[in-house]
C-alpha positions in Angstrom: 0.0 0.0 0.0 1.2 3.4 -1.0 1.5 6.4 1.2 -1.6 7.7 -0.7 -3.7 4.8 -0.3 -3.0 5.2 3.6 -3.8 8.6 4.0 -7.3 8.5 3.9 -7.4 5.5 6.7 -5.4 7.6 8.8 -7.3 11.0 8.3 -10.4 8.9 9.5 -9.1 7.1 12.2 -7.8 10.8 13.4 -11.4 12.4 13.1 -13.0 9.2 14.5 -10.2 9.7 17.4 -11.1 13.4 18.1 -14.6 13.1 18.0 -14.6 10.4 20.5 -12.2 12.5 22.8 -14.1 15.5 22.8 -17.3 13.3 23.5 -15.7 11.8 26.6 -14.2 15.0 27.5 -17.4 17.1 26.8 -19.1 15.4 29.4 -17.0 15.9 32.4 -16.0 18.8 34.0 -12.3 18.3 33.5 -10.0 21.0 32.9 -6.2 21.5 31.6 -4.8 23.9 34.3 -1.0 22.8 33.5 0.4 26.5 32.7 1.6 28.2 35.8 -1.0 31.1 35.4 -4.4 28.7 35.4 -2.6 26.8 38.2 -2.3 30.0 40.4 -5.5 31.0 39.7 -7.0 27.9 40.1 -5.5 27.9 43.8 -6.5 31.4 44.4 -10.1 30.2 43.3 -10.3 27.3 45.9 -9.5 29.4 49.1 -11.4 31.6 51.1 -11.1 35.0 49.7 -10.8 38.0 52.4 -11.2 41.8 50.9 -9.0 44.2 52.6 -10.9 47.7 53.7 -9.3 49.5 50.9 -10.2 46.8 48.4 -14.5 46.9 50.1 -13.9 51.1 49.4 -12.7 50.7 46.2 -15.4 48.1 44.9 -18.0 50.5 46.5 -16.9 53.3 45.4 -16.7 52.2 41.7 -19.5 49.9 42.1 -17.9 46.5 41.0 -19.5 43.5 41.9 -17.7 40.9 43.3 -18.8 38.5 40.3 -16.4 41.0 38.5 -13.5 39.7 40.8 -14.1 36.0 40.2 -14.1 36.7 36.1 -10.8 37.9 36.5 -9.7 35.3 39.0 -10.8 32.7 36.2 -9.8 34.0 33.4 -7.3 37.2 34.2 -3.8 37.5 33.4 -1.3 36.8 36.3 2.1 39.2 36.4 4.5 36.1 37.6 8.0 38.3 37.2 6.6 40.6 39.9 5.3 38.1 42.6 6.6 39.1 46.1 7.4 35.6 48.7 6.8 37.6 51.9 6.7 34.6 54.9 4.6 31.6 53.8 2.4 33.9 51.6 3.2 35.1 48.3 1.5 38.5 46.3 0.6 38.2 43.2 -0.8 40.9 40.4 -3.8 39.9 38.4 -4.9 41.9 35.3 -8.4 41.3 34.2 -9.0 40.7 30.4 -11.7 41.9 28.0 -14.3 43.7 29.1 -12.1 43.8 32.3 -9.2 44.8 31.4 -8.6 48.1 33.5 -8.7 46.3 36.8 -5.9 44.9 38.3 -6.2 42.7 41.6 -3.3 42.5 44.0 -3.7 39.2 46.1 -1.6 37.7 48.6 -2.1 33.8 48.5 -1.4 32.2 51.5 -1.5 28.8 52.7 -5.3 28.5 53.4 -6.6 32.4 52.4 -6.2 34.6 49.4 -6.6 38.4 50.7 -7.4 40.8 48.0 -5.1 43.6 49.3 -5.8 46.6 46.6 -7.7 47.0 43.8 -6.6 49.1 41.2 -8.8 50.9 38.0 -6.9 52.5 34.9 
């Protein structure tokens, strides 16, 4: 068999493969949080979350809901040259994207608590 005669078994086995994948896949709530930035956010997400009295002014003051703050702790931009280790805790800057894209979070992660120290808008 030729190398042309095999391509179009392979093609369908490939489709056939993906299709099956993304069926299994589809189903379950699995994610790929492998790159460092999902995996810090994803750790942020899972602790108890404590707003600083400067971060509670700010968000009334500019009347941002706190379902703003969890978009851009799932899907915001994390600035990992600039984290600070300060103890067991380490600070992190978060920059929302899209439609949030002028706010930037700055979070100290800690072992069982995230505080959100300071909000910033642009």
């Amino acid at each position: 068999m030729t190398f042309k005669e095999r391509l179009p078994f392979f093609l369908g086995g490939l489709v056939i493969g993906i299709i099956v994948v993304i069926f299994f896949f589809g189903k379950k709530n699995t994610s790929f949080d492998y790159g460092p930035n999902a995996r810090v956010l994803k750790n942020i997400r899972t602790k108890d979350r404590v707003f600083s009295e400067k971060a509670i002014t700010v968000l009334n003051s500019k009347k941002i809901d706190t379902a703003a703050i969890s978009q851009i702790l799932k899907s915001g931009n994390v600035d990992m040259w600039n984290k600070l280790k300060k103890d067991s805790c380490t600070q992190y800057e978060i920059k929302g994207t899209k439609d949030l894209q002028n706010i930037t979070l700055t979070i100290k992660n800690c072992d069982s608590t995230a505080f959100i120290e300071k909000i910033t808008i642009e």
